[in-house]
C-alpha positions in Angstrom: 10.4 43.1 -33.7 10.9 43.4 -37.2 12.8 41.3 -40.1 16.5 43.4 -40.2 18.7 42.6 -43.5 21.8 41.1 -43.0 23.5 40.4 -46.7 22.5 38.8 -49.9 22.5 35.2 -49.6 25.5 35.0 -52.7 27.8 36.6 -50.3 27.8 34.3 -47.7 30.4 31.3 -48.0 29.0 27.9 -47.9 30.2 26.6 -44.0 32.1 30.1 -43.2 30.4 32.3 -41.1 29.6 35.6 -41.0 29.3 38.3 -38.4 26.7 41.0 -38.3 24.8 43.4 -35.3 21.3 42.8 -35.2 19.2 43.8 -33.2 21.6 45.1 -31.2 23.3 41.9 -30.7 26.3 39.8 -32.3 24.9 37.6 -34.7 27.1 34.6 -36.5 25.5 34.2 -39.5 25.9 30.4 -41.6 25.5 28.8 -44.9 25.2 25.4 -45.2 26.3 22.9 -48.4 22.2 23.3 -49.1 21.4 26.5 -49.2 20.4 26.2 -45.2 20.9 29.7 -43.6 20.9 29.7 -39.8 21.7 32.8 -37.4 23.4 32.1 -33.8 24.3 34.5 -31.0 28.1 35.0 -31.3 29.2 34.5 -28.1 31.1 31.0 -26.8 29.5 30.7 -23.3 32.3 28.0 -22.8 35.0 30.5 -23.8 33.7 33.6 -22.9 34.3 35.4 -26.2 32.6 36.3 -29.6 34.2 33.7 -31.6 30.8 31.4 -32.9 30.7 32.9 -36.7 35.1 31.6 -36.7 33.7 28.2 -35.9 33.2 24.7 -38.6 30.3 23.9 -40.0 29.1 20.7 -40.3 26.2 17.7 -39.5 26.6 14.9 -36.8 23.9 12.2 -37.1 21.7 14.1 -39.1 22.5 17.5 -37.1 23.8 20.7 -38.7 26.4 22.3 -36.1 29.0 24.5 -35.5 31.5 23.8 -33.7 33.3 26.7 -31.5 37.0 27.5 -32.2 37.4 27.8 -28.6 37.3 24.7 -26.9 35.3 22.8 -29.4 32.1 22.3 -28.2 28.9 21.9 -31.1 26.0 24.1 -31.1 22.9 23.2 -33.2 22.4 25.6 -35.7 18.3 24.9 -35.7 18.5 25.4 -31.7 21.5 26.9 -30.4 21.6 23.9 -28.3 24.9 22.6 -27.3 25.2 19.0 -28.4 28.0 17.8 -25.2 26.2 19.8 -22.9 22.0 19.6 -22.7 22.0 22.8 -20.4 24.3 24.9 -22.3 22.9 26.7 -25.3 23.2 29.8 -27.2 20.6 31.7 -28.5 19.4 31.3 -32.2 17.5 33.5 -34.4 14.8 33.0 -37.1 16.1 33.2 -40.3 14.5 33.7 -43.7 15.4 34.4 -47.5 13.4 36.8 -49.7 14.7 37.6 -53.4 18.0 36.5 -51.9 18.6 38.7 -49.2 19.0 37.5 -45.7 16.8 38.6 -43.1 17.4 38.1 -39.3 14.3 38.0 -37.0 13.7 37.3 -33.1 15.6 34.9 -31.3 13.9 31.5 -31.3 12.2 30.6 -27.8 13.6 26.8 -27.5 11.8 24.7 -25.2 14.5 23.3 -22.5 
C-alpha cells in the first residue's frame, strides 16, 4: 500500500483534529504542540461512532493522547492503544511529513 496525501502540515490545528478517507477508511488526523503528526482510526469502539478526530489532545505521564468526546476514554496516539482499557485499541496509521505535506500509510501492526 502506498503513502496517500492527506493536507499540508500548516493546515492542521495544533491539538484539533482532522478528518480525512484513506484508504478507504476514516482517518482522525492530529497535530501536536511539537510538530508531532499522528493518524488514528475514527471510530470510538466505546461509543460506537466516528467521533476520535472531535476528541482533546494531550500527554499523560509522558504519553500523547486523545481523549474521545464520547465517554472519555484516552487512546495513544503512537499505538491506538486505549490507556483505561489494555484490550481496547483503535487502529493507528503510519504517518510521515515530506516538504510539508501529510502522508498517511498502513495501519501500524501493534503487538498486544
Amino acid at each position: 500500500m502506498e503513502w496517500q496525501p492527506v493536507c499540508r502540515v500548516a493546515e492542521l490545528e495544533v491539538e484539533r483534529g482532522a478528518t480525512a478517507l484513506v484508504h478507504g477508511q476514516a482517518v482522525a488526523i492530529f497535530r501536536t504542540q511539537d510538530d508531532e503528526v499522528y493518524a488514528l482510526g475514527n471510530h470510538d469502539p466505546f461509543a460506537k461512532a466516528s467521533v476520535i478526530a472531535r476528541g482533546i489532545v494531550g500527554v499523560r505521564d509522558g504519553v500523547p493522547f486523545v481523549a474521545s468526546p464520547a465517554h472519555k476514554h484516552a487512546f495513544d496516539l503512537r499505538s491506538g492503544r486505549c490507556l483505561e482499557d489494555d484490550h481496547v485499541s483503535i487502529p493507528a496509521y503510519d504517518v510521515r511529513v515530506v516538504e510539508g505535506v501529510v502522508l498517511v500509510g498502513q495501519r501500524k501492526h501493534v503487538a498486544v
